[in-house]
N, C-alpha and C positions, 0 to 999 in steps of 0.2 A: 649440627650443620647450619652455621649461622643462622639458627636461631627456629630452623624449620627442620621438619624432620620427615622422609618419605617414607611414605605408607606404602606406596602399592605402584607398581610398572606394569602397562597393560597395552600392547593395540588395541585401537580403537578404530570399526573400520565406520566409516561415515559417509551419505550423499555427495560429501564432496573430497573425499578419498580417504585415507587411513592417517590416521595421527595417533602417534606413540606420548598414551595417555598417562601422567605421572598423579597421584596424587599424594599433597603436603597438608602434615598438621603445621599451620603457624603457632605464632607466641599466644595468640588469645584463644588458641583451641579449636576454632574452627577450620575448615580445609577446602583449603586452594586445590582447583583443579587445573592441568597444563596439559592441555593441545600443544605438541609439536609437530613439525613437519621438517623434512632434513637436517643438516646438518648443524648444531647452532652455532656452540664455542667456536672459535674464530669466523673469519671470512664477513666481518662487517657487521655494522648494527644489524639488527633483526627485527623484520618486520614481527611488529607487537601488539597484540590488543587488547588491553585491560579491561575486564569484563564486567558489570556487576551484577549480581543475579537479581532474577526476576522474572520470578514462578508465571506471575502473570501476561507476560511479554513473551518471554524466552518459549515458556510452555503451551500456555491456552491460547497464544498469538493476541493476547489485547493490543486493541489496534485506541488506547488511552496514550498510549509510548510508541517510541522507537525502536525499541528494545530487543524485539524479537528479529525483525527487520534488520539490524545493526550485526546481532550477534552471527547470523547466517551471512550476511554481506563477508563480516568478516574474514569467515570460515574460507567462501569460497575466495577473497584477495590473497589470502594465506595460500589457497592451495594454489591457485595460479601462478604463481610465483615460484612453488615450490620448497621455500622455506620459510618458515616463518614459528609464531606461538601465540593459539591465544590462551590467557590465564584468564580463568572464572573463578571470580571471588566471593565468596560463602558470607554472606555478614552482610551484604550489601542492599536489602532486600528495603527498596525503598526509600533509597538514598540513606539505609543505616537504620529505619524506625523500627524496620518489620512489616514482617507480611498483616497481621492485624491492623498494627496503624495506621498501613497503607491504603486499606480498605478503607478505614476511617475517614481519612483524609479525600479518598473518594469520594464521600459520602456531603464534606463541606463542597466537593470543587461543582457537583452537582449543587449545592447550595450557594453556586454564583464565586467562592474564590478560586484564585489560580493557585496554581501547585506552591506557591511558597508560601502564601498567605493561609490555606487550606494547613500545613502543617504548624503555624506558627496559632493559629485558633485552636489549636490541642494541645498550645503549649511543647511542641515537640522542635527539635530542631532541624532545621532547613536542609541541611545536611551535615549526616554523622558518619559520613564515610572519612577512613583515610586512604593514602596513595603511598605512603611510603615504606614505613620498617616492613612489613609482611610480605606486601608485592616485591620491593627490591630482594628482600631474602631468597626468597624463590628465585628469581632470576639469578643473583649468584652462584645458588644452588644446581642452577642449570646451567651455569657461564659462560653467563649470561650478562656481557657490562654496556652492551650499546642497544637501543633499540628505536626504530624508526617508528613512533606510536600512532596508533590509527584511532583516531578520538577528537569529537572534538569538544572537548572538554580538557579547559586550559589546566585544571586543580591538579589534573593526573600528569602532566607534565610538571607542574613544579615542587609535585608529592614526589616521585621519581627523581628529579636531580637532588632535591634536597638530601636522599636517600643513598645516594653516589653515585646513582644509575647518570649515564649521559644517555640524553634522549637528541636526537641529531635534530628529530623535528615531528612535525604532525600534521599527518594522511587524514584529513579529516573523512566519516562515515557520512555523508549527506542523504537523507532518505528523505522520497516522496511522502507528503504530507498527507494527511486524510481528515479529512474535515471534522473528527472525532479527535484527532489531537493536536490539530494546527494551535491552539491557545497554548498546551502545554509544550510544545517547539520555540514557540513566539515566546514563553514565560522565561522558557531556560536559555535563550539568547538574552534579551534582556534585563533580566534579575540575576542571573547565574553566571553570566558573562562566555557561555558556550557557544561556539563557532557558529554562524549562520550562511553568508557567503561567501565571507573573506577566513584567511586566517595564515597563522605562522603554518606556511608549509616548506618540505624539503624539497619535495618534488611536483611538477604537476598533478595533482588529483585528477579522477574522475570529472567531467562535470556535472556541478549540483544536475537535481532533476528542477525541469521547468516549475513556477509556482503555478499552479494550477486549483488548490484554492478557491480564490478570489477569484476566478470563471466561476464559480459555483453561485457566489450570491451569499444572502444570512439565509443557511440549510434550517428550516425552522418548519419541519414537516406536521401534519394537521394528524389527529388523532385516529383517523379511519384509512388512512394512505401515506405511503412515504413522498419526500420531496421530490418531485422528478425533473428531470436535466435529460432533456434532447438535446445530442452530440451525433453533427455529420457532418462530411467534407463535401464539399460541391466545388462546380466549376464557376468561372465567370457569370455565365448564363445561365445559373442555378440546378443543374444537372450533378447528379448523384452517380449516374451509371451512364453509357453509351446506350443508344438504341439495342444495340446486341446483350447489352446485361453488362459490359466490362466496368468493371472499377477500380479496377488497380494499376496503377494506382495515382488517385485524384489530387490527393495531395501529398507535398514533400517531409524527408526524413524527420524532419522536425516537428514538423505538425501532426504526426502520428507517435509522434512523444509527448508531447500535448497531450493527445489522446490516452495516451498508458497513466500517464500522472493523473488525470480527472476518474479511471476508472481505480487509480490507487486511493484518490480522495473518496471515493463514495461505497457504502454496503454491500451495492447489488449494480450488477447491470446487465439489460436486458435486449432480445433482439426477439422477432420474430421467427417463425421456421421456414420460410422464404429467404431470409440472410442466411442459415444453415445450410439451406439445400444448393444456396448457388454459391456463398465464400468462405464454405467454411472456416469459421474463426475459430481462433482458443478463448478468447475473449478475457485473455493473463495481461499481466504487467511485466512483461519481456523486455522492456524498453528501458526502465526507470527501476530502482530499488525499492520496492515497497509490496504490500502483501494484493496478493491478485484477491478480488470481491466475487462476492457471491454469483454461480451463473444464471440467468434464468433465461428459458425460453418460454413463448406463447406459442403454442402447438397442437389445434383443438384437436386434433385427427392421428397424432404420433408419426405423424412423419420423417422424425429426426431419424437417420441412419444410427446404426450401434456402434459405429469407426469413427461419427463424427469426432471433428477434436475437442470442441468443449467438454467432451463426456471424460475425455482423458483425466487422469490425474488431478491433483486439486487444480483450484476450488469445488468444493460442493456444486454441483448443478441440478437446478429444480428445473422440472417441464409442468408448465398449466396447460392442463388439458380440456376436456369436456368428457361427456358418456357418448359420445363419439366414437372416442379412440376405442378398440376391441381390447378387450384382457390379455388378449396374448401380445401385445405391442406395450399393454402397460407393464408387462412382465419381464419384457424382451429389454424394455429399459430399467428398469428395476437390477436385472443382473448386471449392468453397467455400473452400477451404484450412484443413478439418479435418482432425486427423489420424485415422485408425481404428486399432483394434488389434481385432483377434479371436481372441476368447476361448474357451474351453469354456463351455456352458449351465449355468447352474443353475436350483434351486427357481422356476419362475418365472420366470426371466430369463438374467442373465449372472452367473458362478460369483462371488461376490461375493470371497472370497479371492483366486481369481485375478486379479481385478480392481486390487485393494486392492494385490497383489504388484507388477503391473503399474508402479501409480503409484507404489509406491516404490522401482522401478530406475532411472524416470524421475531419480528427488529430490525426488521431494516426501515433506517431511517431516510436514508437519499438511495435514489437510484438511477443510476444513466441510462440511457434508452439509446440504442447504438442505431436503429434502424430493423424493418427495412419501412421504404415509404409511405404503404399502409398501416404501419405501426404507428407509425406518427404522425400521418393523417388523423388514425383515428382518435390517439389522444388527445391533438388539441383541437378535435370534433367538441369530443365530450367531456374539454376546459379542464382537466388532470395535470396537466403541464406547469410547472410553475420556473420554468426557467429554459432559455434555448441558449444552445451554446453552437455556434457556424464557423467551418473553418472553408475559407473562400481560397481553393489554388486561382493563377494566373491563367487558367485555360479556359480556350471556347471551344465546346466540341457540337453546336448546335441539338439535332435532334437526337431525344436519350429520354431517360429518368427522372421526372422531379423529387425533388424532393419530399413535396408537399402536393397532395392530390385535394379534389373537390374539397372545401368544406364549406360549402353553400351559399358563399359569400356573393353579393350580387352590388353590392355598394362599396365603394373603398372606404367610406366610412363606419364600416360595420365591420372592418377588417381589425385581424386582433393586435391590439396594443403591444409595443415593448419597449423596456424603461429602464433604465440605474444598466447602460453601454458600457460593459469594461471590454478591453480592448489587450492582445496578445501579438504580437507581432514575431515571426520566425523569418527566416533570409529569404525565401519562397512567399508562406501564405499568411494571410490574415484572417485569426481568432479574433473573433465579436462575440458577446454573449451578453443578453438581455434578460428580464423579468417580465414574464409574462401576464400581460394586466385583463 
């Protein structure tokens, strides 16, 4: 059957619905797997998305790639639609080298190259992927002769027509960046020639997610703590909340997109249990394509309710605590499936160093600090802070919430330093974000 041959017909039911799962041995033996969803043979090209595997990505969620991020985006555009295929292709692990050499290849890009150069110092090739005889077979085999490709990688477009497939055009997948693969994003738009903001499309895409990155700074966290990034919205007049507690909400649709892409870019992010008890957050990446980071709360006493939503579903949520909190509250959250660590007390609450130590044995390397007030009072009390990030709406609501409470300061020149201004603009409010000196 042109050159491929079916194995196996199976439903497949999935988070993001049922796709009638086919799998094909190709010409070089290995097998293609085929999500579909309605009806394919006729009725127009079909939404397509060429997959390539990657155990690492797709599976463990390395947040090195896109990968993982890409392959669920897809899933769910397909299902939205209602019709569509994605084919995942077997061979591909690595751009073709293998999962071993992939590793390897890791192993240089931590020794300072980028993902092309990393494989070309092992003497391996850049890329050993094909797009055409195997993938088109399969689509004929499913006939399948047009398809609108979701990729943005130009190689898979012109692997496919060369192939006879017409590609009408390309959906590019645009995911929020994380400051752990913003280099190999940036590599593969420029050496690789893969879509970044522009590209041949058919139709309006998605829009990219804000870059959000570059609000971060060079994440170059110290050995005993991760890099931390204070992110809050305030009004004109530097207010966080109303007198009464209200915050919602201070700033516009955009700048809370903002917010989701900075917690896509970073490990962990963190809030105190005063932002739990009054707004309740999920503290996901709802907003933007990319993988929601670590949760963590500061909670010396277990006061987190067990319906909060950060405890929902992923991400992993960790609560620091203290010997404070009673066993049966650390238990109560435990069947939640949070993790707890208990801490020494501090100022107030939980030893904020040892806290900070904690998460970076974990690995996490950056962390946002989301609020509430005295959260971030007290870190950059006690100089932990190595980057603020402010998003200023066009309101004055006078008396309310600072942001920022005492930190002892009695001279404006002993007030604390910030440096290297990038600057974000949405149609509402203005992101600023400094270095904290």
């Amino acid at each position: 059957m042109n050159g491929v041959r079916e194995l196996v017909h199976v439903m497949l039911p999935t988070q993001f619905g049922e796709f009638q799962a086919t799998a094909f041995e190709v010409h070089t033996g290995l097998v293609y797997l085929a999500l579909a969803k309605g009806d394919l043979p006729g009725g127009g090209a079909v939404l397509t998305r060429l997959h390539s595997e990657c155990l690492t990505g797709d599976a463990l969620g390395s947040l090195r790639c896109e990968c993982g991020v890409q392959l669920r985006l897809a899933l769910r555009r397909i299902a939205a639609e209602g019709r569509g295929l994605l084919l995942y292709a077997t061979g591909h692990e690595g751009r073709g080298v293998g999962l071993v050499n992939k590793l390897r290849a890791y192993v240089e890009q931590d020794d300072g190259a980028d993902t092309v150069d990393a494989d070309l110092r092992l003497g391996l090739p850049v890329d050993g992927r094909r797009y055409d005889a195997a993938a088109a077979a399969v689509l004929h085999a499913l006939g399948i002769g047009a398809v609108r490709l979701l990729t943005n990688n130009r190689d898979k477009v012109r692997g496919l027509r060369e192939a006879g497939i017409t590609v009408e055009g390309m959906e590019p997948l645009r995911t929020a960046a994380h400051s752990r693969n913003a280099g190999y994003l940036a590599t593969e738009e420029r050496r690789l020639g893969h879509l970044g903001t522009a590209g041949e499309e058919l139709e309006p895409a998605p829009s990219p997610p804000p870059d959000a990155v570059h609000l971060l700074g060079d994440v170059d966290p110290p050995a005993d703590r991760p890099y931390v990034v204070l992110k809050y919205a305030q009004t004109l007049d530097g207010r966080i909340a109303t007198a009464g507690g209200d915050s919602k909400w201070i700033s516009g649709e955009e700048e809370r997109v903002v917010s989701h892409a900075l917690r896509a870019a970073c490990d962990a992010v963190m809030v105190g249990v005063g932002t739990v008890l009054r707004d309740d957050p999920r503290l996901t990446v709802r907003l933007v394509p990319g993988a929601s980071p670590l949760r963590v709360v500061l909670d010396s006493t277990l006061r987190t309710p067990s319906n909060a939503l950060l405890l929902d579903g992923d991400p992993v949520t960790v609560v620091l605590t203290t010997d404070r909190a009673t066993e049966h509250d650390r238990k109560r959250l435990r069947e939640t499936g949070a993790g707890i660590r208990v801490l020494p007390p501090g100022p107030g609450g939980v030893d904020l160093v040892a806290g900070l130590r904690v998460l970076r044995e974990c690995g996490v390397r950056s962390l946002l600090v989301e609020g509430g007030a005295r959260v971030i009072t007290s870190l950059l009390s006690a100089g932990l802070v190595d980057r603020v990030v402010v998003g200023t709406a066009p309101k004055i609501i006078g008396a309310g919430t600072e942001a920022v409470g005492d930190l002892g300061i009695t001279r404006v020149a002993e007030g604390i330093a910030l440096r290297n201004r990038s600057v974000h603009l949405t149609a509402d409010d203005v992101v600023t974000a400094w270095d904290v000196y």
